[in-house]
Each structure stands twice: as C-alpha cells, then as structure tokens.
DRENTORKOL-3810 file (N, C-alpha, C; in nm, 4 decimals):
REM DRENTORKOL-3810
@n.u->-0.6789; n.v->-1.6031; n.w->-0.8615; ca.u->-0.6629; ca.v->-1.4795; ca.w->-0.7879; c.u->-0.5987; c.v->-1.5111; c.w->-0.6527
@n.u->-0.4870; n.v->-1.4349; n.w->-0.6420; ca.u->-0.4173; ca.v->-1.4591; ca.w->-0.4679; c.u->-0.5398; c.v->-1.3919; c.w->-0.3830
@n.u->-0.4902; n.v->-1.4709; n.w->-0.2396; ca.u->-0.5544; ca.v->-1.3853; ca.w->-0.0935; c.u->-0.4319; c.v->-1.2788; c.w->-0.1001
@n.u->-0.5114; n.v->-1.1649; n.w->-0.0298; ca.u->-0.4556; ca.v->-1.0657; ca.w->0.0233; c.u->-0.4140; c.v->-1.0494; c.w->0.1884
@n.u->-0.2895; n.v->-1.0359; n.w->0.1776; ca.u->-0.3009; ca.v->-1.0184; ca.w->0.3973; c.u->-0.2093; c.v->-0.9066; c.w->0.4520
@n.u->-0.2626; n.v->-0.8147; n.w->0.4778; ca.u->-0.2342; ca.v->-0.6836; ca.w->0.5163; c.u->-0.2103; c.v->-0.6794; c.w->0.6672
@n.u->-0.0547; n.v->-0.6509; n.w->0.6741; ca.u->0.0246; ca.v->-0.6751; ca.w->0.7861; c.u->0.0055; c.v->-0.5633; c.w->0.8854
@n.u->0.0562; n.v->-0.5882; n.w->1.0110; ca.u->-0.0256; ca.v->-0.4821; ca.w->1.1370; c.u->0.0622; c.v->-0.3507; c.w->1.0918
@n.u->0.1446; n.v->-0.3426; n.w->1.0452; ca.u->0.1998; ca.v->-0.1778; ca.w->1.0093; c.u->0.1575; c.v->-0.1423; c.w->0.9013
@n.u->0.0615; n.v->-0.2149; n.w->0.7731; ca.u->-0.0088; ca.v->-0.1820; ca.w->0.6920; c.u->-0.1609; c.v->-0.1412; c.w->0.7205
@n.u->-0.2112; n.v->-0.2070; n.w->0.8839; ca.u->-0.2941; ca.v->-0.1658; ca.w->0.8837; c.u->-0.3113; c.v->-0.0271; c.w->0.9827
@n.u->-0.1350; n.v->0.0153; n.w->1.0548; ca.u->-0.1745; ca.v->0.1302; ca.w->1.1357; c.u->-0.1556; c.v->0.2169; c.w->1.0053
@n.u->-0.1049; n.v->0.1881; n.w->0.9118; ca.u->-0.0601; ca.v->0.3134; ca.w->0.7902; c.u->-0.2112; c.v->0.3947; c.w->0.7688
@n.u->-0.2734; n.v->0.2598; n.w->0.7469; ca.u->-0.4360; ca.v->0.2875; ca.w->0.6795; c.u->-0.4973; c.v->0.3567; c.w->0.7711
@n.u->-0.5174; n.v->0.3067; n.w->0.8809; ca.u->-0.5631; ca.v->0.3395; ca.w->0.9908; c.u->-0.5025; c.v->0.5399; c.w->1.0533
@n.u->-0.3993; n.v->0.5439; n.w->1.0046; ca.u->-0.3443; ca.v->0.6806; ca.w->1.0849; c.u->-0.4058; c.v->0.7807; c.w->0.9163
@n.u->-0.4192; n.v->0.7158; n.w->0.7931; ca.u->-0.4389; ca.v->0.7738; ca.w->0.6779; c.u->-0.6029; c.v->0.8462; c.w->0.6850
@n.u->-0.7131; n.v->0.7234; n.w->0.6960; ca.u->-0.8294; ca.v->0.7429; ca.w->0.7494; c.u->-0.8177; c.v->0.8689; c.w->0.8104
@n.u->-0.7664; n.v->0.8224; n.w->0.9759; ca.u->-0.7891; ca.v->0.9410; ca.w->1.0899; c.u->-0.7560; c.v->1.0653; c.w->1.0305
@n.u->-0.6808; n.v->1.0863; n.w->0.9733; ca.u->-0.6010; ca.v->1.1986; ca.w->0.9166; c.u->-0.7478; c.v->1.2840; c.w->0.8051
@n.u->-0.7959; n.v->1.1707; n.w->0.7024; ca.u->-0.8719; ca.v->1.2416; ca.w->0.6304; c.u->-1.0209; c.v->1.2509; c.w->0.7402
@n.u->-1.0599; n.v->1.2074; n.w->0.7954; ca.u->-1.1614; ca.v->1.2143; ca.w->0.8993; c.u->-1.1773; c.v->1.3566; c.w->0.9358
@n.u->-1.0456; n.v->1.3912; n.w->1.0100; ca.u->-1.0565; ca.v->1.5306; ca.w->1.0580; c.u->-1.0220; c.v->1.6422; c.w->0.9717
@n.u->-0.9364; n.v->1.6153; n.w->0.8654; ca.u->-0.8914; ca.v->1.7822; ca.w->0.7541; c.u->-0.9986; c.v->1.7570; c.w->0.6559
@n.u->-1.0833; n.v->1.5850; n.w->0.6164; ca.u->-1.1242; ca.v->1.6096; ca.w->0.4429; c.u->-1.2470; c.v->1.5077; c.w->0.5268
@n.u->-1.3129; n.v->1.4916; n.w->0.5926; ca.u->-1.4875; ca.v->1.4003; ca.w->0.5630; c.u->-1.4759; c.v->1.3915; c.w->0.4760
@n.u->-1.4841; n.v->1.4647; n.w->0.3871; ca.u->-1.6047; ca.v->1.4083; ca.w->0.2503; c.u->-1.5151; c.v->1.3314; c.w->0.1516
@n.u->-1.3859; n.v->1.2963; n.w->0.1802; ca.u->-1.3225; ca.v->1.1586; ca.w->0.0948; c.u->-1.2830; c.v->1.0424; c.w->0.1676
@n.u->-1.2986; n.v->1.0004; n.w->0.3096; ca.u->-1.3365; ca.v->0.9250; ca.w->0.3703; c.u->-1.3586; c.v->0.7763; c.w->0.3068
@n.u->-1.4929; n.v->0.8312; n.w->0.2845; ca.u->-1.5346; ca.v->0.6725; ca.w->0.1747; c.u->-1.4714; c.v->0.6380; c.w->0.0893
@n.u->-1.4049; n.v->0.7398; n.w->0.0119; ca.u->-1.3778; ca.v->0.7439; ca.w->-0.1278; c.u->-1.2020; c.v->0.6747; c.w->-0.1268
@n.u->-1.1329; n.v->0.7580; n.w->-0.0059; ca.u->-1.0465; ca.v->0.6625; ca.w->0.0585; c.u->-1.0516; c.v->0.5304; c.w->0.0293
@n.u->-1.1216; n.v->0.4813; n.w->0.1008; ca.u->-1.2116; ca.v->0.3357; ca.w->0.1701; c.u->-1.2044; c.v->0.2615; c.w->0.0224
@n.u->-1.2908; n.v->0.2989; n.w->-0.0698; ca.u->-1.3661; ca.v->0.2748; ca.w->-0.1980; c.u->-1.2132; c.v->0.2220; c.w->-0.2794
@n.u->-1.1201; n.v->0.3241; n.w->-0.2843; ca.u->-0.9967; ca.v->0.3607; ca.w->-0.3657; c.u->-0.8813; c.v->0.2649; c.w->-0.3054
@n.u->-0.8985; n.v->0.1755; n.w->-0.1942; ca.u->-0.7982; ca.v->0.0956; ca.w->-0.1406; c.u->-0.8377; c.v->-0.0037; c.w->-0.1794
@n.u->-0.9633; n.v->-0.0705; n.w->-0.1578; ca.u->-1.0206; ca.v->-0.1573; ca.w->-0.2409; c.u->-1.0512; c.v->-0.1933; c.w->-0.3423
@n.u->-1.0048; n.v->-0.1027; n.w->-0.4071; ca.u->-1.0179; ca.v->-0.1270; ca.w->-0.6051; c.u->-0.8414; c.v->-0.1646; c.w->-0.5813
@n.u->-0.7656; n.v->-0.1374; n.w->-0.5228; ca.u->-0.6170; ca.v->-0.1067; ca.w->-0.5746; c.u->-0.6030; c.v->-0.2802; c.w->-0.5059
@n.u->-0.6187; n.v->-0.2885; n.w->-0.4060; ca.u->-0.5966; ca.v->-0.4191; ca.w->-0.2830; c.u->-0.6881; c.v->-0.5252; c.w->-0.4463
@n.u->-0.7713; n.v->-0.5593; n.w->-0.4566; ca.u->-0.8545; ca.v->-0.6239; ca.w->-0.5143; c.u->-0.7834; c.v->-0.6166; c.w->-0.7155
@n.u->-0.7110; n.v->-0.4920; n.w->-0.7476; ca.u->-0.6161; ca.v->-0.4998; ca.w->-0.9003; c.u->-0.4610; c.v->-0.5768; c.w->-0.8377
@n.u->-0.4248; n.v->-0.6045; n.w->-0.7328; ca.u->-0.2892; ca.v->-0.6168; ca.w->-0.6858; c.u->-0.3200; c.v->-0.7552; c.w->-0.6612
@n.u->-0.4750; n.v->-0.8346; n.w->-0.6528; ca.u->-0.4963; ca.v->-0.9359; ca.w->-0.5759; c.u->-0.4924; c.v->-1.0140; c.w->-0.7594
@n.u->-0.5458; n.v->-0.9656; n.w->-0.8472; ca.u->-0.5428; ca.v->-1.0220; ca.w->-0.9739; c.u->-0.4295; c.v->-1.0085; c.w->-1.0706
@n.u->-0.3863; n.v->-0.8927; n.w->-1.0222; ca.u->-0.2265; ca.v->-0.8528; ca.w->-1.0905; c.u->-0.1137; c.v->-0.8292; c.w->-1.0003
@n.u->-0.0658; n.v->-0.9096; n.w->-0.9827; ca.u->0.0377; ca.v->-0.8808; ca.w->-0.8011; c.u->0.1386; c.v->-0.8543; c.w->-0.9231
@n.u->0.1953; n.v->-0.8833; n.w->-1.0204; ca.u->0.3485; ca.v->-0.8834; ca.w->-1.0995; c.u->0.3367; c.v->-0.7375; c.w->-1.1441
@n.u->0.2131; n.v->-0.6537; n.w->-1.1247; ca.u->0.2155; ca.v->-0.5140; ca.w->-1.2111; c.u->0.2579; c.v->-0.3426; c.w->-1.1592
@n.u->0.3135; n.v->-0.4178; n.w->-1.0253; ca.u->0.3654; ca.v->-0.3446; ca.w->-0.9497; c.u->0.4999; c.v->-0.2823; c.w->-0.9474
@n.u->0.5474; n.v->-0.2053; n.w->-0.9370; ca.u->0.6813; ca.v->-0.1252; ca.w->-0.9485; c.u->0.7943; c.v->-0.2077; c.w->-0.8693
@n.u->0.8982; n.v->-0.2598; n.w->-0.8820; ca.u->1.0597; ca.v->-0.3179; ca.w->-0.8301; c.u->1.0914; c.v->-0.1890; c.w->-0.8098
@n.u->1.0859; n.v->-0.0683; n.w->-0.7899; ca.u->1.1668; ca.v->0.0375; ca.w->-0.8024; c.u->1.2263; c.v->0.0597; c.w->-0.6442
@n.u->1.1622; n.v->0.0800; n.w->-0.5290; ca.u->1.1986; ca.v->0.0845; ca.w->-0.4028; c.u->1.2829; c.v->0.0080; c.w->-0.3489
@n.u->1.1926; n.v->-0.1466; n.w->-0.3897; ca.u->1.3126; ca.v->-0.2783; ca.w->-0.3525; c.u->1.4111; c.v->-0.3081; c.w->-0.3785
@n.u->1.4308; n.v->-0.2288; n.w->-0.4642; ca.u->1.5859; ca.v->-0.2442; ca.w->-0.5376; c.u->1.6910; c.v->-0.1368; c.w->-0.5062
@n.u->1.5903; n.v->-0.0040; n.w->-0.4680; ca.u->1.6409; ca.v->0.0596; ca.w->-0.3869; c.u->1.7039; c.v->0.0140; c.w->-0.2696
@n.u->1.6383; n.v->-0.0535; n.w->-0.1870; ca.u->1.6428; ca.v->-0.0511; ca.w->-0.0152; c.u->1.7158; c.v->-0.2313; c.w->-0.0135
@n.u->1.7106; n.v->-0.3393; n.w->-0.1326; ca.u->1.7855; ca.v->-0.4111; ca.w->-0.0779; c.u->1.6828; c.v->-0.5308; c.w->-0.0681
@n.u->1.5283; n.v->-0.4761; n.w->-0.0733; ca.u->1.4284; ca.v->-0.5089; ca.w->-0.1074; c.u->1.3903; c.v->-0.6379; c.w->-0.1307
@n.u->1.4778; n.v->-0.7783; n.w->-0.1005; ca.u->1.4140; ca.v->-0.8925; ca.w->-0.2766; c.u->1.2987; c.v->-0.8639; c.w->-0.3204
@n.u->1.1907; n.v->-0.8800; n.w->-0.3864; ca.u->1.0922; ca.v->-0.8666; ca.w->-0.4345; c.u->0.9809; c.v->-0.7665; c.w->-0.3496
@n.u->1.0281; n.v->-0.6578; n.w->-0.2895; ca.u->0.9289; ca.v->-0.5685; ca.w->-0.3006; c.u->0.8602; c.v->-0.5076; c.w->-0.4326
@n.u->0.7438; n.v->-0.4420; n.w->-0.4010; ca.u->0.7221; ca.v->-0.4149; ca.w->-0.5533; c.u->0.5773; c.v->-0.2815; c.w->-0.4739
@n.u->0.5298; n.v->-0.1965; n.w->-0.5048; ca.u->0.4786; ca.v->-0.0636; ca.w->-0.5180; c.u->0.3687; c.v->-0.0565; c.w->-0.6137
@n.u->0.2631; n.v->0.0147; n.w->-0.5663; ca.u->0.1162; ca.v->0.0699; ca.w->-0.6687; c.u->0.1151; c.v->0.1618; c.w->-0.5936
@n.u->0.0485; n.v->0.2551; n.w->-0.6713; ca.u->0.0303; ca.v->0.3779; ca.w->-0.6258; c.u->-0.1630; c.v->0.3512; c.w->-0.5788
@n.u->-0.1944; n.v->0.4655; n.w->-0.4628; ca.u->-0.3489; ca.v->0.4363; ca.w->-0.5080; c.u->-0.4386; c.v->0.5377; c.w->-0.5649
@n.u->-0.4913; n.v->0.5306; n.w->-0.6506; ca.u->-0.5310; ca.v->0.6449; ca.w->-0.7366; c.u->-0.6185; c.v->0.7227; c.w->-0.6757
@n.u->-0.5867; n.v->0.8546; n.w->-0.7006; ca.u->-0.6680; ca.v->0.9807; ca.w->-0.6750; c.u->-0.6206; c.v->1.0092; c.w->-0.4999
@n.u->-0.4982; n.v->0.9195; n.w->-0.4801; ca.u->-0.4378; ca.v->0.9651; ca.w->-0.3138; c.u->-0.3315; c.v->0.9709; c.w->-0.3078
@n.u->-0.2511; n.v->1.0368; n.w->-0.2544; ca.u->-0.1095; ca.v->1.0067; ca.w->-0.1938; c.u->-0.0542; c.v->0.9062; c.w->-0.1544
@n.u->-0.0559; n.v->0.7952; n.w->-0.1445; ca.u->-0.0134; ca.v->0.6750; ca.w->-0.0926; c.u->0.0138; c.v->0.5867; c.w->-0.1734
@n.u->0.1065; n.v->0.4966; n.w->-0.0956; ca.u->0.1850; ca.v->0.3651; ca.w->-0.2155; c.u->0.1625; c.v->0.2493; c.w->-0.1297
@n.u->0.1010; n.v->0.1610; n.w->-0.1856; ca.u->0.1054; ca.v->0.0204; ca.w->-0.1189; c.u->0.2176; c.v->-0.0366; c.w->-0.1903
@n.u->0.2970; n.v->-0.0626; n.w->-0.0336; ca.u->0.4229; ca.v->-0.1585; ca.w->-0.0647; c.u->0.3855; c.v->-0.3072; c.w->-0.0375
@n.u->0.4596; n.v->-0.4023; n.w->-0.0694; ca.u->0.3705; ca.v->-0.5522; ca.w->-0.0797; c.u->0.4751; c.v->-0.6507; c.w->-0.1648
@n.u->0.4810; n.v->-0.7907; n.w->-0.1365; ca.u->0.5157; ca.v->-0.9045; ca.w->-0.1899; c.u->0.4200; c.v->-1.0053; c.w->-0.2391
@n.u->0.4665; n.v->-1.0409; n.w->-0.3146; ca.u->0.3800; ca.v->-1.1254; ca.w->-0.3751; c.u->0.4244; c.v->-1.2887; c.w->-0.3229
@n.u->0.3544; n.v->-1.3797; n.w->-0.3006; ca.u->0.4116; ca.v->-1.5331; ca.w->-0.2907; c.u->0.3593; c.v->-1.5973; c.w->-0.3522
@n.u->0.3441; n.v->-1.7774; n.w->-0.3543; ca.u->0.2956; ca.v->-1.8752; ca.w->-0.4346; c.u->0.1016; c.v->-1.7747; c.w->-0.4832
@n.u->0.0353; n.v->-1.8060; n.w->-0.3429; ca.u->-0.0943; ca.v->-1.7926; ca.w->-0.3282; c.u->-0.1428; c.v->-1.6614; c.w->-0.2360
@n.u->-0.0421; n.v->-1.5770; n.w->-0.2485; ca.u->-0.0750; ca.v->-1.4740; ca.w->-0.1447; c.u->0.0333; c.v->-1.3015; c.w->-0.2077
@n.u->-0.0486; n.v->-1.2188; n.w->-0.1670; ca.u->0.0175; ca.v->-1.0850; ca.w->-0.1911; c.u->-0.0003; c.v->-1.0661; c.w->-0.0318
@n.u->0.1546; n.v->-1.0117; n.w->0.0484; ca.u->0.1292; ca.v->-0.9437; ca.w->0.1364; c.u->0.1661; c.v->-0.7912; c.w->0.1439
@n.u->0.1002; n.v->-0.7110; n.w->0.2146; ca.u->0.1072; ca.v->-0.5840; ca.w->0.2323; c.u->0.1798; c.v->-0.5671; c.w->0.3268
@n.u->0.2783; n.v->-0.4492; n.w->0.3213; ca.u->0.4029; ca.v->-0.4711; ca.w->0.4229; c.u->0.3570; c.v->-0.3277; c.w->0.4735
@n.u->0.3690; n.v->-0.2174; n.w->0.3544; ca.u->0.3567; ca.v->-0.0790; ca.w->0.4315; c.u->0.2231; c.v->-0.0086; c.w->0.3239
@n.u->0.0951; n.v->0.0688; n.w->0.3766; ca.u->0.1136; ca.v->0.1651; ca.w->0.3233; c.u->0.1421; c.v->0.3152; c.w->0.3582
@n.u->0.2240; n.v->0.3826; n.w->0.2581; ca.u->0.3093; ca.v->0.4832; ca.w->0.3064; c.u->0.2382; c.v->0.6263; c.w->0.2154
@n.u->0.2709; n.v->0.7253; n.w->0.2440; ca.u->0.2298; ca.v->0.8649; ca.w->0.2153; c.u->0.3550; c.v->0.8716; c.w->0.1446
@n.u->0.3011; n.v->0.9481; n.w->-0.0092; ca.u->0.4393; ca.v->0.9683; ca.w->-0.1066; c.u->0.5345; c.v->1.0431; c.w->-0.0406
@n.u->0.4619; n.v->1.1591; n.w->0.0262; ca.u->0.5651; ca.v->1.2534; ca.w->0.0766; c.u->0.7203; c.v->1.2148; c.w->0.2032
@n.u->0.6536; n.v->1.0742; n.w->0.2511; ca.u->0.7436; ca.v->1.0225; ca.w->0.3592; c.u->0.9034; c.v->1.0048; c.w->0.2891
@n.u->0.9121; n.v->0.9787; n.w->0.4201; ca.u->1.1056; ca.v->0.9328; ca.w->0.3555; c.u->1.0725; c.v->0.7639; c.w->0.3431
@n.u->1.0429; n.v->0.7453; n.w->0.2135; ca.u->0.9903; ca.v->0.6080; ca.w->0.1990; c.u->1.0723; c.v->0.5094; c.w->0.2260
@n.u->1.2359; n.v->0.4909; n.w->0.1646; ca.u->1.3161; ca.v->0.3997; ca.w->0.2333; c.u->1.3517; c.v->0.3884; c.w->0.3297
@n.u->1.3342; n.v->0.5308; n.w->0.4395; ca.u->1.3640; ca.v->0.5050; ca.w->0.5973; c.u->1.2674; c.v->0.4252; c.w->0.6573
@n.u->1.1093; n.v->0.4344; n.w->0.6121; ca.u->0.9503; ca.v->0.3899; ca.w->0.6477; c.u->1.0202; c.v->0.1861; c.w->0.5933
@n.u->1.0557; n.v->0.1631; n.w->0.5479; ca.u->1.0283; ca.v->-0.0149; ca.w->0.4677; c.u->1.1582; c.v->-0.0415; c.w->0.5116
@n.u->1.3023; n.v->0.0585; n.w->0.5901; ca.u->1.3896; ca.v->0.0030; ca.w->0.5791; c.u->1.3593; c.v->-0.0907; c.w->0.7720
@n.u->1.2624; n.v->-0.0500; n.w->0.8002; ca.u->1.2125; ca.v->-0.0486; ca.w->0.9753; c.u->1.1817; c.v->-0.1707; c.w->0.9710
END
C-alpha cells in the first residue's frame, strides 16, 4: 500500500469544502470527513484506478482523478514509486482545467 501526501492546495480545497458544508449542510460534515477517507485510503491501495482523462486534457503527464462518492468533488493526484500525491481537490462544478492548470 502507498503513503498518501496531500499537498497545501489539496488541503485548502478540503478545508474551504468542509467550511462550506459547516455553514449550508451540518449534518454531512462527518460524512464529508468519513467519504474522503474511504476514497484517500481506495486511491492509497488502488492509485492506477483512477481516471487519465483531465491529464491528458491539460498536458497533465500522469495526472489521474476519483470522484468522491455521494459529493461533488474530484481528487486530482499522482501516483509515484511509494507514494500517491494529492495535487487538487476540486468541486465538479469548477472550471477544472483552469483550477490544475495553476
């Protein structure tokens, strides 16, 4: 199983995602929380099962995409020897290649 290392614009993504459900939705909060960690922890055992679709878009080498279930959001991320890193996570609705092209 790779380490996981979730980069400082992956963690304001999370971080502005939280705040966001904090104040319109409490009561998925946790479930948030719960739902990043099942996805972070399937990406940490399956890093290859992720989507090329963006990276290949944007120019990408090996970016690669999961969606996280039951939310709006896509963890973008590379995989290496012993490590998956997390680059962005982004809200589907964003202009996603302007967000990863930064």
């Amino acid at each position: 199983m790779k380490r996981i290392r979730v980069q400082r614009c992956a963690m304001r993504d999370l971080a502005q995602a939280r705040a966001y459900y904090k104040k319109e939705a409490p009561h998925v909060v946790s479930d948030f929380a719960l739902a990043v960690d099942a996805e972070l922890l399937h990406l940490q055992r399956n890093p290859s099962t992720g989507s090329p679709r963006y990276g290949l878009q944007i120019g990408f080498v090996g970016l690669r995409s999961w969606t996280i279930k039951k939310f709006p959001y896509v963890i973008f991320y590379v995989q290496q020897t012993n490590l998956v890193v997390v680059i962005r996570v982004l809200h589907q609705a964003a202009d996603i290649p302007a967000h990863l092209g930064h």
